[in-house]
C-alpha positions as CSV (number, residue, x, y, z in Angstrom):
1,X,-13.9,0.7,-2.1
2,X,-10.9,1.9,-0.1
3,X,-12.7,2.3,3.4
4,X,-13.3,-1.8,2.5
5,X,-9.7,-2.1,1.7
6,X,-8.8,-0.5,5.0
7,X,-10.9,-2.1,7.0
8,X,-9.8,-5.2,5.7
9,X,-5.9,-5.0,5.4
10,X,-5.5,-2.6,8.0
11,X,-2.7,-4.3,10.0
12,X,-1.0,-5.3,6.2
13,X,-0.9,-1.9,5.3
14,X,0.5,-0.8,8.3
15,X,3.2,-3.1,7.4
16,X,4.2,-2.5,3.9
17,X,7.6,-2.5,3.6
18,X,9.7,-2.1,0.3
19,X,6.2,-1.0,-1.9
20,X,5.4,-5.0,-1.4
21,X,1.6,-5.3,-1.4
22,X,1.4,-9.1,-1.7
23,X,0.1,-9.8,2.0
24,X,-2.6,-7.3,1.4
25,X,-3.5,-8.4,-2.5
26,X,-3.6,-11.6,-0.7
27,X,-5.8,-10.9,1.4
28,X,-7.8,-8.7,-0.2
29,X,-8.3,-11.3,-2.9
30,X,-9.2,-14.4,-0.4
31,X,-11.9,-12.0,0.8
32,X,-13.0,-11.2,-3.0
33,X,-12.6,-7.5,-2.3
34,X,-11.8,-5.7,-6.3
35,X,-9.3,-3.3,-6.4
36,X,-6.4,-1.5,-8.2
37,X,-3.1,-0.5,-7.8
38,X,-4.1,3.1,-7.3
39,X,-6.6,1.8,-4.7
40,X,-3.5,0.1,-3.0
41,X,-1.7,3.2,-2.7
42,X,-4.6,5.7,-1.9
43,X,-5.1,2.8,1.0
44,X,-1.4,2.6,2.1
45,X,-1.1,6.9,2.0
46,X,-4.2,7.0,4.7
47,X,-3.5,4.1,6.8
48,X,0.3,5.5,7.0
49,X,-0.6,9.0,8.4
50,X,-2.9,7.5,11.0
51,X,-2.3,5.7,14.2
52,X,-5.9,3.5,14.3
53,X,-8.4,2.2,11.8
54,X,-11.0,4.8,12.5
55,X,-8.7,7.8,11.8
56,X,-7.6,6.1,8.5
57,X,-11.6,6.0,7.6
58,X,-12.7,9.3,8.8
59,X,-10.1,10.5,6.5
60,X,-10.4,9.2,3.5
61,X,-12.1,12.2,2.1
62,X,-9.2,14.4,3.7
63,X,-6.2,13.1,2.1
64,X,-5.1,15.7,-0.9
65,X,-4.1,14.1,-4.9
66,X,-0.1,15.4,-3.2
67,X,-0.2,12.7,-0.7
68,X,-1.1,10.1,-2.9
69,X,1.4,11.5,-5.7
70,X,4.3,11.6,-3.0
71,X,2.9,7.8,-1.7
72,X,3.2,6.4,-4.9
73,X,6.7,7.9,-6.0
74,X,7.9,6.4,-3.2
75,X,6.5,3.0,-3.7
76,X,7.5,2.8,-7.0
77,X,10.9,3.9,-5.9
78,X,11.0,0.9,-3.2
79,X,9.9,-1.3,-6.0
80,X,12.4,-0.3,-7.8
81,X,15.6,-0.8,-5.8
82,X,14.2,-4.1,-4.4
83,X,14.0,-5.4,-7.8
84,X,17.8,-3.8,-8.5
85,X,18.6,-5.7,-5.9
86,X,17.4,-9.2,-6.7
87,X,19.1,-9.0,-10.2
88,X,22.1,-7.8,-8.7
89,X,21.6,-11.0,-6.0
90,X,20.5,-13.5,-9.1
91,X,24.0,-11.9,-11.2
92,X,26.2,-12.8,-8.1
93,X,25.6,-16.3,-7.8
């Protein structure tokens, strides 16, 4: 299921900013591809050590339960502080 999600978000991955996967849920949802959120982040932890689409699938098998754990941390943390910030934007006006 991941090499799928890679192969079809590739470029959205690559892109993630913030821990905001809703280009690639999009996506992967217009193309009727299942996943979860610990699919999203396994995906996002590949694609964002390598520098082409056949790197990130030749190592999906590589990447170590660390990378992930440090991957998600810090999406969670991005989640986190963008949504501090929108209540702190939605308080202000």
């Amino acid at each position: 299921m991941i090499d799928e999600i890679i192969k079809a978000s590739y470029i959205n991955l690559k892109n993630v900013k913030k821990g905001n996967f809703e280009s690639v849920k999009d996506e992967l949802e217009l193309l009727d591809i299942k996943y979860t959120e610990d699919d999203l982040v396994k995906a996002l932890a590949i694609v964002s050590k390598s520098s082409s689409i056949n790197e990130a699938l030749k190592s999906i098998d590589e990447i170590d339960s660390d990378e992930i754990a440090v991957t998600k941390t810090n999406v969670q943390s991005q989640q986190k502080a963008e949504k501090l910030k929108k209540e702190k934007i939605k308080k202000e006006v």
